[in-house]
C-alpha positions as CSV (number, residue, x, y, z in Angstrom):
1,X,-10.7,-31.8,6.3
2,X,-7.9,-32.7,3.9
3,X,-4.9,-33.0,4.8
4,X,-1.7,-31.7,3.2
5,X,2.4,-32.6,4.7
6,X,5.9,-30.5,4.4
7,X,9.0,-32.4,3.4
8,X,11.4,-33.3,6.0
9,X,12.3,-29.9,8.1
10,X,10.4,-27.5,6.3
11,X,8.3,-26.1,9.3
12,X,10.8,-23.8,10.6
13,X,9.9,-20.8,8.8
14,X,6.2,-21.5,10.0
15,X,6.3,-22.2,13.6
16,X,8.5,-18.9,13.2
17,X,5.8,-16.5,12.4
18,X,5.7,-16.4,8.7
19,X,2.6,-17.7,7.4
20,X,3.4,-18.9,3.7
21,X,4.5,-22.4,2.8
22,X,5.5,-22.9,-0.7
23,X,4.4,-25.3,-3.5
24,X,8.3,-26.6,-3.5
25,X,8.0,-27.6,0.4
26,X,5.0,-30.0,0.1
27,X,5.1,-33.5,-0.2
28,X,3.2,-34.9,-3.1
29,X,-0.7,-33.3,-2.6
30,X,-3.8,-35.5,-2.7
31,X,-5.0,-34.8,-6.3
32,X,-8.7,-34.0,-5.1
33,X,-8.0,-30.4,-3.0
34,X,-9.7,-28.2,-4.7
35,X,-8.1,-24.4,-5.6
36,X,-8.8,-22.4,-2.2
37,X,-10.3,-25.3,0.0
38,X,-9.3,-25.7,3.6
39,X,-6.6,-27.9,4.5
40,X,-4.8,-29.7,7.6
41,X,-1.3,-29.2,7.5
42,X,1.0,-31.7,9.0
43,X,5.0,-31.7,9.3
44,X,6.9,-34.6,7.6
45,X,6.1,-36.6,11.1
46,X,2.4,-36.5,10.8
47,X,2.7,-33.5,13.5
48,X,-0.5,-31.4,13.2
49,X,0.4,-27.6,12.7
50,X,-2.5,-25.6,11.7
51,X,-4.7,-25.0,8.7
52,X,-5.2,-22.8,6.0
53,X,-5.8,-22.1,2.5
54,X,-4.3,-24.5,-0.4
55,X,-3.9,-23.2,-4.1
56,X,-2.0,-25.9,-6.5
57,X,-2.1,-23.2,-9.3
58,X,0.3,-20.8,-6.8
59,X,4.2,-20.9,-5.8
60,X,2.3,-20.0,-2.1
61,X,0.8,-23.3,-2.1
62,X,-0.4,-22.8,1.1
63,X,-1.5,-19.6,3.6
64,X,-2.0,-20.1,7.4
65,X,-5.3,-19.4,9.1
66,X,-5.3,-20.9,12.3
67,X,-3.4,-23.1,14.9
68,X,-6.4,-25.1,15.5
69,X,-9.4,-26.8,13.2
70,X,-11.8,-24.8,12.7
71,X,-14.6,-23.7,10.6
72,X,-13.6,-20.8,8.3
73,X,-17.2,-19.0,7.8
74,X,-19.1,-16.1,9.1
75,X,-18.5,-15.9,12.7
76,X,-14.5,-16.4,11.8
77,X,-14.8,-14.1,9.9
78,X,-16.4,-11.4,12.2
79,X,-13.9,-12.3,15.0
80,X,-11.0,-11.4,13.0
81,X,-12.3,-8.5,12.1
82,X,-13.7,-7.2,15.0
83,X,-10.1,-7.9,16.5
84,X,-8.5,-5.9,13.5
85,X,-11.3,-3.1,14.3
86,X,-10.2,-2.6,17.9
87,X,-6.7,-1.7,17.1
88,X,-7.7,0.5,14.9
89,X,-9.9,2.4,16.8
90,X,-6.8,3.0,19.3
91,X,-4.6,3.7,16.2
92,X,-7.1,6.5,14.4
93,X,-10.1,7.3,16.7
94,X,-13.4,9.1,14.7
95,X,-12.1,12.4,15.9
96,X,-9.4,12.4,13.8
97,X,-10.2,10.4,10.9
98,X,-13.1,8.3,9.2
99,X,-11.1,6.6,6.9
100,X,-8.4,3.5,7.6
101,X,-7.5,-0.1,6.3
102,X,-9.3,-2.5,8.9
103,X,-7.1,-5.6,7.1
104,X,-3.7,-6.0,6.3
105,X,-3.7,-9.0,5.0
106,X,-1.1,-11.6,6.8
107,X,-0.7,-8.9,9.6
108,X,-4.4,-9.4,10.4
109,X,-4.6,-13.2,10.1
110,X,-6.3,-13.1,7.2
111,X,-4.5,-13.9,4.2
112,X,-4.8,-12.2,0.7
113,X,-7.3,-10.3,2.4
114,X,-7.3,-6.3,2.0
115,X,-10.2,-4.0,3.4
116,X,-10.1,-0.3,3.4
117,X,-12.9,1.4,5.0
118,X,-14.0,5.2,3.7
119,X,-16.6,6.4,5.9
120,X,-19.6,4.0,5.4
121,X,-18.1,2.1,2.3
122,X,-15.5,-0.4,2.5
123,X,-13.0,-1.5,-0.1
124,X,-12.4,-4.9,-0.7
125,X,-9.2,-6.9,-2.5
126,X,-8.2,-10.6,-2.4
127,X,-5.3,-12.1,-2.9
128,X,-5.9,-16.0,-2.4
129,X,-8.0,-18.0,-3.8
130,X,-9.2,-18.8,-0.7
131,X,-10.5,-15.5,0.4
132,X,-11.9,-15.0,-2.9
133,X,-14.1,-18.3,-2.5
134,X,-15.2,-16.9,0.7
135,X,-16.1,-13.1,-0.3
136,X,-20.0,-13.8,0.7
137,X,-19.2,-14.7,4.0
138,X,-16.6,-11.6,3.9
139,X,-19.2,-9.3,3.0
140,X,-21.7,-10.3,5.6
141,X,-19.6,-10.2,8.5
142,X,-19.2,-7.0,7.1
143,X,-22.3,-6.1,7.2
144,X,-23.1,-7.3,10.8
145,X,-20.3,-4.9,12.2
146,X,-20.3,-2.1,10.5
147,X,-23.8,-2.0,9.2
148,X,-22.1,0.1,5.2
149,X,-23.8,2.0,2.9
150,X,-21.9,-0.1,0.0
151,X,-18.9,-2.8,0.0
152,X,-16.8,-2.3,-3.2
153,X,-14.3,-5.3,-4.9
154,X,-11.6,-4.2,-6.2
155,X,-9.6,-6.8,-7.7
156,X,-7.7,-5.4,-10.7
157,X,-4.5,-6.4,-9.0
158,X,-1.8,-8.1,-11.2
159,X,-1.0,-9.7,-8.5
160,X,-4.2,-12.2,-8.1
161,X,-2.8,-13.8,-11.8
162,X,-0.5,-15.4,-9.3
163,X,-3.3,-17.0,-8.1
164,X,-5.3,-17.8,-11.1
165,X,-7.8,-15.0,-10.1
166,X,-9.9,-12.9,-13.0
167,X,-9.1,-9.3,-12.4
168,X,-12.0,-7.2,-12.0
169,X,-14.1,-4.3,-10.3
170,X,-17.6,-4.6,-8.9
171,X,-20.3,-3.4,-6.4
172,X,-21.0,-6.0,-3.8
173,X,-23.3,-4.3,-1.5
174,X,-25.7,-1.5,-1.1
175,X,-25.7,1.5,-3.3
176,X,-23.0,4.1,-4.3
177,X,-22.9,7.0,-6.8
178,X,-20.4,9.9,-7.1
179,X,-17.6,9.7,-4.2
180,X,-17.0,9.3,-1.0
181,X,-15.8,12.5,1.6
182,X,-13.4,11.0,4.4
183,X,-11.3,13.4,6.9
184,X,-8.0,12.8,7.3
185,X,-5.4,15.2,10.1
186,X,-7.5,17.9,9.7
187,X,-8.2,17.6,5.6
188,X,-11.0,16.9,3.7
189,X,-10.5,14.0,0.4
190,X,-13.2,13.4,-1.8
191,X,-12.7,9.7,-2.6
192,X,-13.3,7.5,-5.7
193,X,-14.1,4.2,-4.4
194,X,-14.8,3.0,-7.2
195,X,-12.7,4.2,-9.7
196,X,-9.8,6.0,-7.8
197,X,-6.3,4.3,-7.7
198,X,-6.0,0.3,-5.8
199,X,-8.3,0.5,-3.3
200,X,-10.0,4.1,-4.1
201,X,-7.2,6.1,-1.9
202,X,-3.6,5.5,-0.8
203,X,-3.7,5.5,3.6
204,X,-0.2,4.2,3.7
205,X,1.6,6.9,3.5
206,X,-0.8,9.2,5.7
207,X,2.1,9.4,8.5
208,X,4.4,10.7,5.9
209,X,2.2,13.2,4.8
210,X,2.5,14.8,8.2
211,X,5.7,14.2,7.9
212,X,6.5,17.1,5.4
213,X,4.2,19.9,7.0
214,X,7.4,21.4,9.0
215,X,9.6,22.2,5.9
216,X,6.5,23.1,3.8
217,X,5.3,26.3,5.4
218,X,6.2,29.0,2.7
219,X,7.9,27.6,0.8
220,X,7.4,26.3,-3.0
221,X,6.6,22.7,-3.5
222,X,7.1,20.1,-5.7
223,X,4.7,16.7,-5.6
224,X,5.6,14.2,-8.4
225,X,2.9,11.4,-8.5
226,X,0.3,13.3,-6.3
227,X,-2.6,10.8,-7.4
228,X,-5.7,12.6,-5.3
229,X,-3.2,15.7,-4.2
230,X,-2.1,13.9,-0.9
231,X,1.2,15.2,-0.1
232,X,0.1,18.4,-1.7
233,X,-2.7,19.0,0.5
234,X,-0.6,18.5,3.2
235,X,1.8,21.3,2.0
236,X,-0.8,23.4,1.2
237,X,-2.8,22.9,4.9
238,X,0.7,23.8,6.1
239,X,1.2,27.2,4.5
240,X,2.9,26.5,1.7
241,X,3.1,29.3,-0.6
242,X,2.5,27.3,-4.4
243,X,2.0,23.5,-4.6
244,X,2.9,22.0,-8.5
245,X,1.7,19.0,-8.6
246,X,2.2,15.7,-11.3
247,X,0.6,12.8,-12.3
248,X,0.1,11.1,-15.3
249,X,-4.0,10.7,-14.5
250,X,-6.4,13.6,-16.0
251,X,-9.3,12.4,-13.3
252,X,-6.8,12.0,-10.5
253,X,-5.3,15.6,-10.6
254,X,-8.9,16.8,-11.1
255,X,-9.6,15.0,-7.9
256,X,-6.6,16.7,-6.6
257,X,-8.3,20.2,-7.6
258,X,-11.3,19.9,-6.5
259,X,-9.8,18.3,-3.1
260,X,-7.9,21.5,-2.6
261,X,-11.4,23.8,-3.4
262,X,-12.7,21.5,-0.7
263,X,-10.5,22.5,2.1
264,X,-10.5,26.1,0.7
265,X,-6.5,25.8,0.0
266,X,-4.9,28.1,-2.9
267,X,-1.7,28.2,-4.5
268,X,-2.0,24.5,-5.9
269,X,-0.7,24.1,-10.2
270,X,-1.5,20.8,-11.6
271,X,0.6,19.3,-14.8
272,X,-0.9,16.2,-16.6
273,X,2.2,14.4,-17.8
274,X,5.1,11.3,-18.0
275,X,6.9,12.4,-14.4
276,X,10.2,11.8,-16.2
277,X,9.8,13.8,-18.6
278,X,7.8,16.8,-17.0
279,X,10.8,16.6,-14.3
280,X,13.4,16.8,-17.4
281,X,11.5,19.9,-19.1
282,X,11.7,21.3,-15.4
283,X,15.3,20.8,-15.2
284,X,16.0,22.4,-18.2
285,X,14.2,25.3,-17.2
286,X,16.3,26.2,-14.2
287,X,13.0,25.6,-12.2
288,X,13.6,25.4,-7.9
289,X,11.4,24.2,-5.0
290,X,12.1,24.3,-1.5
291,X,10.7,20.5,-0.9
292,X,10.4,18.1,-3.4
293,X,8.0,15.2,-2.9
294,X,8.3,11.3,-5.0
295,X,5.8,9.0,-3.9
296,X,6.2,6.8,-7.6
297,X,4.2,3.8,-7.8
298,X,5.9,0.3,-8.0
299,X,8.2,0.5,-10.7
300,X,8.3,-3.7,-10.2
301,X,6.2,-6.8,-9.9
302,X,9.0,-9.1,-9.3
303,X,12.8,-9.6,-8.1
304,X,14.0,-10.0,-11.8
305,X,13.0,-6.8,-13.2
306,X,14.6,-5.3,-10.0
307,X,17.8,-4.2,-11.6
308,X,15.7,-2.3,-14.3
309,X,13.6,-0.6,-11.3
310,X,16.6,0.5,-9.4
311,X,18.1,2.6,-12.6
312,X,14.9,3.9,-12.5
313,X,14.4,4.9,-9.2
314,X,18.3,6.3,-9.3
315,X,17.1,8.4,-12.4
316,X,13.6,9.7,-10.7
317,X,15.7,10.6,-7.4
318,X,18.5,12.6,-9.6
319,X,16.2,14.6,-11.4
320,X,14.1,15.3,-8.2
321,X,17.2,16.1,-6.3
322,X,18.4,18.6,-9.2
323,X,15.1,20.5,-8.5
324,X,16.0,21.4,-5.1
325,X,17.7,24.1,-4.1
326,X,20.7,24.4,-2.1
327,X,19.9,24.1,1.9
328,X,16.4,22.4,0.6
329,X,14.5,19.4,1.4
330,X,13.2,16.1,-0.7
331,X,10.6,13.5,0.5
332,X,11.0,9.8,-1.2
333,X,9.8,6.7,-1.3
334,X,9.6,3.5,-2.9
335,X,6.5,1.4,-2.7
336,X,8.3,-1.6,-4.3
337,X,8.3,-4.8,-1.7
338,X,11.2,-6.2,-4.2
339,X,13.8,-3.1,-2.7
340,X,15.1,-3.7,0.3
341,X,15.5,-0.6,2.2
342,X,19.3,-0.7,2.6
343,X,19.2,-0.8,-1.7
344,X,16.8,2.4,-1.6
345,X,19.4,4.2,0.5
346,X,22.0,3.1,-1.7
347,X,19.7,3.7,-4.7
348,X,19.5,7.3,-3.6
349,X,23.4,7.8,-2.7
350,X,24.0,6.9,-6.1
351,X,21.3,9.4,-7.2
352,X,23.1,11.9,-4.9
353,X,26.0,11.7,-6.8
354,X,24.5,11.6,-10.4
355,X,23.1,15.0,-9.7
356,X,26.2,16.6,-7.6
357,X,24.5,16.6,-4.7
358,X,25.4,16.4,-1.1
359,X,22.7,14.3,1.3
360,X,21.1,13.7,4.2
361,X,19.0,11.6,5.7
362,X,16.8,13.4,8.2
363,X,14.4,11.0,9.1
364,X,13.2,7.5,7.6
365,X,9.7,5.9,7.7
366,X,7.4,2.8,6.5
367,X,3.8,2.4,5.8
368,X,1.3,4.0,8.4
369,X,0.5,1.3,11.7
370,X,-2.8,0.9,10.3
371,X,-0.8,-1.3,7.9
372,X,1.1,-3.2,10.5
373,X,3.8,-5.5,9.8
374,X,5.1,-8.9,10.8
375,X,8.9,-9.4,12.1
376,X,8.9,-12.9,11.1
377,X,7.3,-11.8,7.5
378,X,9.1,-9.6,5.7
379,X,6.7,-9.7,2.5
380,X,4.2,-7.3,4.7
381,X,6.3,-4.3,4.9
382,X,6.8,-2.7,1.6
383,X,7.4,1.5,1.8
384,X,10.4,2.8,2.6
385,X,10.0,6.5,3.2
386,X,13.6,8.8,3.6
387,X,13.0,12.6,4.1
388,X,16.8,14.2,3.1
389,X,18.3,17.2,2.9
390,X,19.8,18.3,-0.1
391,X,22.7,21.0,-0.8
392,X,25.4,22.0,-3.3
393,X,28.7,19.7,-2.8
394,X,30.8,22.8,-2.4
């Protein structure tokens, strides 16, 4: 094995928790490590720490697998996931759901790695080069726990240009045609695994979902960026007396339709549409819900356009906040890793006071704990959830 060594004090962050250690932290690299090979890494004193994945081509130049040398196929493979399987079967047992992400990347000790199972097909995204070298082996440990009808890749990411990774989508394993039907708290999602938004279906914010069920029984609903009807299933299952829902997607709110035929739900309105400017026209309109629901996607990719994000987060929040009535409620969240939570909250003070609004925050949330998160690692927790209560300033 190769071996690769940090300038002078530059373990810290490692020995930590965090599991990254970037391309600026390395002393010169032997020229012959290939893109995604294993590597030994050592401290500045020859001090053996651990090994991992090395990418030249990446600012993370290096992502941690293990504390000790050992071979990174198969039966690696089928430990870790096999450890990431038992949690979740004490997270979300088969009574009340078929559907969860077995991998969380870092959180899991498996780096760049993302698996969603739906069912019996499982949805696949990497990261680092190194997992992507290693998606055979992936696949078959796969295979010899779970025994799937299909594995799906689904690497369209922007992110894997970091990495000097192709995006694309393919079938990997088995066979799959039409969509998938997971259960989820008591509702039924038909699923596009291979077509449907990241992965096929959002499971992070399934905790959030439940969240708005109290304030949605008969009342009117708004659900901006409903994707496959999520949040407005949720109102709906509820008792919520009319459901509009948004998105920009023709297929997705069709999906959203015939999710809500599925569970036998009525009430639900779908408008195809830019959310900024439907929500203007609805403004303008004098419209009113009793909860209004924002679950945009990332509006950035990096820390510099942040600036730009946050004007557009405090415009999204001002116009949904203007659509509830006095004494109402709004869900929100922000999906953006680059916005800490403490500038969402300030994000939607400002927002508060754009529209003349007075605030509260009820209750605040992150991604569900099948997405788990690492104290030393800030980079794997990226939803902030706030669920406020809105009146008139007078």
């Amino acid at each position: 094995m190769k071996q690769i060594f940090l300038k002078k004090n530059q373990e810290r962050r490692l020995l930590a928790g965090h599991q990254w250690v970037f391309s600026n932290e390395l002393l010169e690299v032997d020229k012959t490590i290939a893109t995604g090979e294993v590597v030994a890494l050592h401290t500045f004193a020859k001090k053996f720490l651990g090994i991992g994945f090395f990418n030249r081509n990446s600012l993370i130049a290096y992502r941690h697998l293990s504390w000790c040398e050992e071979p990174i196929e198969r039966a690696f493979f089928v430990r870790r996931l096999r450890q990431a399987w038992q949690l979740r079967q004490e997270l979300y047992p088969e009574s009340q759901t078929n559907a969860f992400r077995l991998v969380h990347g870092e959180s899991d000790r498996l780096p760049g790695l993302v698996v969603d199972k739906f069912a019996d097909v499982f949805s696949i995204q990497t990261f680092s080069a190194g997992m992507e070298a290693r998606l055979d082996e992936i696949c078959a440990a796969l295979c010899e726990l779970f025994s799937p009808r299909a594995i799906v890749l689904r690497n369209e990411s922007e992110l894997r240009k970091l990495e000097g990774l192709p995006q694309y989508s393919r079938l990997a394993f088995g066979t799959l045609e039409g969509t998938v039907e997971v259960h989820d708290a008591g509702i039924c999602y038909e699923v596009d695994v291979r077509h449907g938004h990241k992965t096929g279906f959002f499971l992070d914010q399934r905790e959030n979902r439940k969240r708005i069920r109290p304030f949605a029984h008969g009342k009117r609903v708004l659900d901006v960026f409903t994707s496959d009807g999520g949040f407005a299933l949720n109102a709906l299952y509820a008792g919520a007396t009319e459901v509009i829902a948004i998105d920009a997607s023709k297929e997705a709110l069709k999906r959203a339709q015939r999710n809500a035929e599925r569970n036998g739900f009525k009430g639900l309105q779908v408008l195809e549409g830019d959310a900024f400017l439907v929500l203007e026209e609805l403004v303008k309109k004098g419209e009113v819900f009793d909860l209004v629901i924002l679950d945009p996607p990332s509006l950035t990719k990096s820390k510099k356009n942040l600036p730009v994000a946050k004007k557009a987060y405090q415009k999204l929040n001002s116009l949904g906040m203007r659509l509830v009535r006095s004494g109402g409620y709004m869900a929100t969240a922000s999906c953006s890793h680059h916005l800490a939570e403490a500038e969402f909250l300030q994000v939607l003070a400002q927002a508060a006071s754009s529209a003349r609004r007075g605030i509260k925050v009820l209750e605040r949330a992150t991604q569900a704990p099948d997405h788990p998160v690492l104290p030393a690692m800030p980079e794997t927790q990226y939803l902030k959830f706030a669920l406020l209560y809105v009146q008139d300033e007078n």
